[in-house]
C-alpha positions in Angstrom: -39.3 35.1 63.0 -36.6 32.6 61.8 -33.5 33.5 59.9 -31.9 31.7 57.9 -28.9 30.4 58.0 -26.6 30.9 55.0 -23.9 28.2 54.6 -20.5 28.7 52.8 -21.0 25.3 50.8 -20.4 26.2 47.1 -21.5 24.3 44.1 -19.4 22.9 41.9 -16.2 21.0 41.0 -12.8 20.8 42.9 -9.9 21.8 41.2 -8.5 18.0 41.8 -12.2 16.8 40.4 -11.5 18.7 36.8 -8.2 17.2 36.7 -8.5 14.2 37.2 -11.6 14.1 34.2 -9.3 16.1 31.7 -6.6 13.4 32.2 -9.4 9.9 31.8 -10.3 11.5 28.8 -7.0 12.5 27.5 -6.1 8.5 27.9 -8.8 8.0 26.3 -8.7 9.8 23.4 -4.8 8.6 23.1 -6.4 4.6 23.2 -8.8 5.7 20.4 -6.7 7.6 18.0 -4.4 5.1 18.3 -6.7 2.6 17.3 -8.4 4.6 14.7 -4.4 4.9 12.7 -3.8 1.6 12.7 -7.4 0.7 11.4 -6.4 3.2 8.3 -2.8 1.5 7.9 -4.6 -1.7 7.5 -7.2 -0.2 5.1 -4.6 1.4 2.7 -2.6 -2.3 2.6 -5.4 -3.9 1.7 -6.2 -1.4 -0.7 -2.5 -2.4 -1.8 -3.7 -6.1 -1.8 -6.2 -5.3 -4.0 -4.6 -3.0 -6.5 -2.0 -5.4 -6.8 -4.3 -8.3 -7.6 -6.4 -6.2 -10.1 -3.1 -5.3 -12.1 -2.4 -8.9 -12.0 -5.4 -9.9 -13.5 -5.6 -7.8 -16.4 -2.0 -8.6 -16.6 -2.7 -12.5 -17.7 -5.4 -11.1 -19.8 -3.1 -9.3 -21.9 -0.8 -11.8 -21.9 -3.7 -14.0 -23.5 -4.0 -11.5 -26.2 0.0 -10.4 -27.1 1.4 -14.0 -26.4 3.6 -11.4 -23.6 3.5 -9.3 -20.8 4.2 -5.4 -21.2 8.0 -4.5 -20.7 9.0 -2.2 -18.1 11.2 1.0 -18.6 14.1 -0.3 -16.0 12.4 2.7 -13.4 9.5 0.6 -12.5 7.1 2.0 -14.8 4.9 -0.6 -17.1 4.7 0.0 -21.0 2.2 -0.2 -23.6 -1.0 1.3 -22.2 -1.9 2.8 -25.5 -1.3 2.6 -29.7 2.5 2.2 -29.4 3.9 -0.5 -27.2 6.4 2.2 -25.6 4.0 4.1 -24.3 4.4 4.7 -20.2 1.2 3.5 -17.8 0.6 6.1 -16.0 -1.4 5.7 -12.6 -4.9 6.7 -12.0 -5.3 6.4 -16.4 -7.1 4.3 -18.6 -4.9 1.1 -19.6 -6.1 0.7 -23.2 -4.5 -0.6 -26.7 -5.7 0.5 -29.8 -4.5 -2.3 -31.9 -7.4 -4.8 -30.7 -9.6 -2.0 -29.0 -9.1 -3.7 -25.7 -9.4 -2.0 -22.1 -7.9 -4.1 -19.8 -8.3 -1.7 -16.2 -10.3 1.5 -16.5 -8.1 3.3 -14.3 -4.8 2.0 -13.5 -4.6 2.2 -9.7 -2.7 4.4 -7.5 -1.0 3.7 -4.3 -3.1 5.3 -1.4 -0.4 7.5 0.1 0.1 9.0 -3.5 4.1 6.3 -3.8 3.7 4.1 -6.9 3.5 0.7 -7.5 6.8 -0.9 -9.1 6.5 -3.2 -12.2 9.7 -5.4 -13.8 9.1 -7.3 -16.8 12.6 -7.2 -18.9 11.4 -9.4 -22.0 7.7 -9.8 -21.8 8.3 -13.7 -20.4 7.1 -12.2 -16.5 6.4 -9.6 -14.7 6.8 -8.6 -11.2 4.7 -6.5 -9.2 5.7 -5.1 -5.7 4.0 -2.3 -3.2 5.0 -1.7 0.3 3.0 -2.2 3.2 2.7 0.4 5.8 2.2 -2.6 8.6 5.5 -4.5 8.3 3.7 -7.3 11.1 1.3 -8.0 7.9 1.2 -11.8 7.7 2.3 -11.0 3.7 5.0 -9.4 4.6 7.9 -11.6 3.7 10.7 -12.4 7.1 14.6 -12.1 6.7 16.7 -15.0 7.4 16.7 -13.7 11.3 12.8 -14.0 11.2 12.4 -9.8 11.1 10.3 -8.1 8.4 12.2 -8.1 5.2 11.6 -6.8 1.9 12.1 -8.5 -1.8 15.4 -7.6 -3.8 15.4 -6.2 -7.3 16.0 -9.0 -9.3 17.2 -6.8 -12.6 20.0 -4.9 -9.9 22.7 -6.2 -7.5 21.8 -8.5 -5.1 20.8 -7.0 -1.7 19.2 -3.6 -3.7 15.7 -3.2 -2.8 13.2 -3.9 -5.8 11.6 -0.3 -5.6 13.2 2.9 -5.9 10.5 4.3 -3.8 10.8 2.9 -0.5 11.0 -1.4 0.9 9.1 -3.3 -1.1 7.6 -6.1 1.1 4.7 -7.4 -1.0 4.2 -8.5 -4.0 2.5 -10.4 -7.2 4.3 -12.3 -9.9 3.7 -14.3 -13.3 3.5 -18.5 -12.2 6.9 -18.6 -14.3 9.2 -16.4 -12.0 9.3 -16.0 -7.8 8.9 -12.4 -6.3 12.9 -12.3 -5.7 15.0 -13.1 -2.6 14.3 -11.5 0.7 16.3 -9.2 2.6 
């Protein structure tokens, strides 16, 4: 009769083994979420692009029909979205007026992180348009005199004051007739 001989070898991992698995992934997952904000960043600027540009464009085509651009309220919002030409443009509305039955944008657009786009048009002769970018290495993004990001100055305020309210402006659109403002 043989007996068996039983062995003390266990199955299994090492303590070492676990931890050195738990910290790959860890770096891992760091790598990737790291990766997967900036992708978002870069899709809500574009988005920004975008916006901007659509607003632009039906911009010129109200211009074609008034002979003017809508004023602005001095706070960044854009007038004369509906039957009276005071009437504020709300975001994420229809941008309509009644007197020639025209829709120029569906639904005005809002900036992805729920901030607003800023709009300047003091007389009706321009307009300005400005966002800011969450990626200030964007290559839109306008550079200061020292070659850092900058942002564009209110052209309505004193120099140096920031053309939104909301937070550094550092992109925009304007009318062919008038610059986006100095940087700072």
């Amino acid at each position: 009769m043989q007996k068996t001989r039983k062995t003390n070898k266990q199955h299994g991992f090492t303590m070492i083994e676990l931890l050195v698995v738990i910290v790959i992934l860890g770096i891992l997952s760091v790598i990737g979420l790291g990766s997967f904000s900036s992708s978002q960043m870069k899709a809500r600027d574009s988005r920004r692009k975008t916006d901007l540009r659509a607003i632009s464009d039906a911009l010129e085509v109200y211009y074609n029909d008034f002979g003017s651009y809508p004023l602005s309220d001095g706070d960044g919002t854009m007038l004369g979205c509906g039957a009276a030409a005071a009437e504020a443009c709300t975001q994420g509305t229809i941008w309509q007026n009644a007197d020639n039955d025209t829709t120029y944008m569906v639904q005005i657009p809002e900036d992805p992180n729920g901030g607003r786009y800023y709009y300047i048009s003091s007389d009706g002769t321009y307009f300005q348009i400005y966002a800011h970018l969450e990626n200030d290495q964007d290559r839109d993004v306008p550079l200061d005199v020292n070659g850092d990001p900058g942002f564009y100055s209110n052209p309505e305020a004193d120099s140096g004051s920031n053309a939104c309210v909301t937070g550094d402006c550092n992109y925009g659109r304007s009318s062919t007739n008038i610059d986006l403002g100095a940087i700072y």
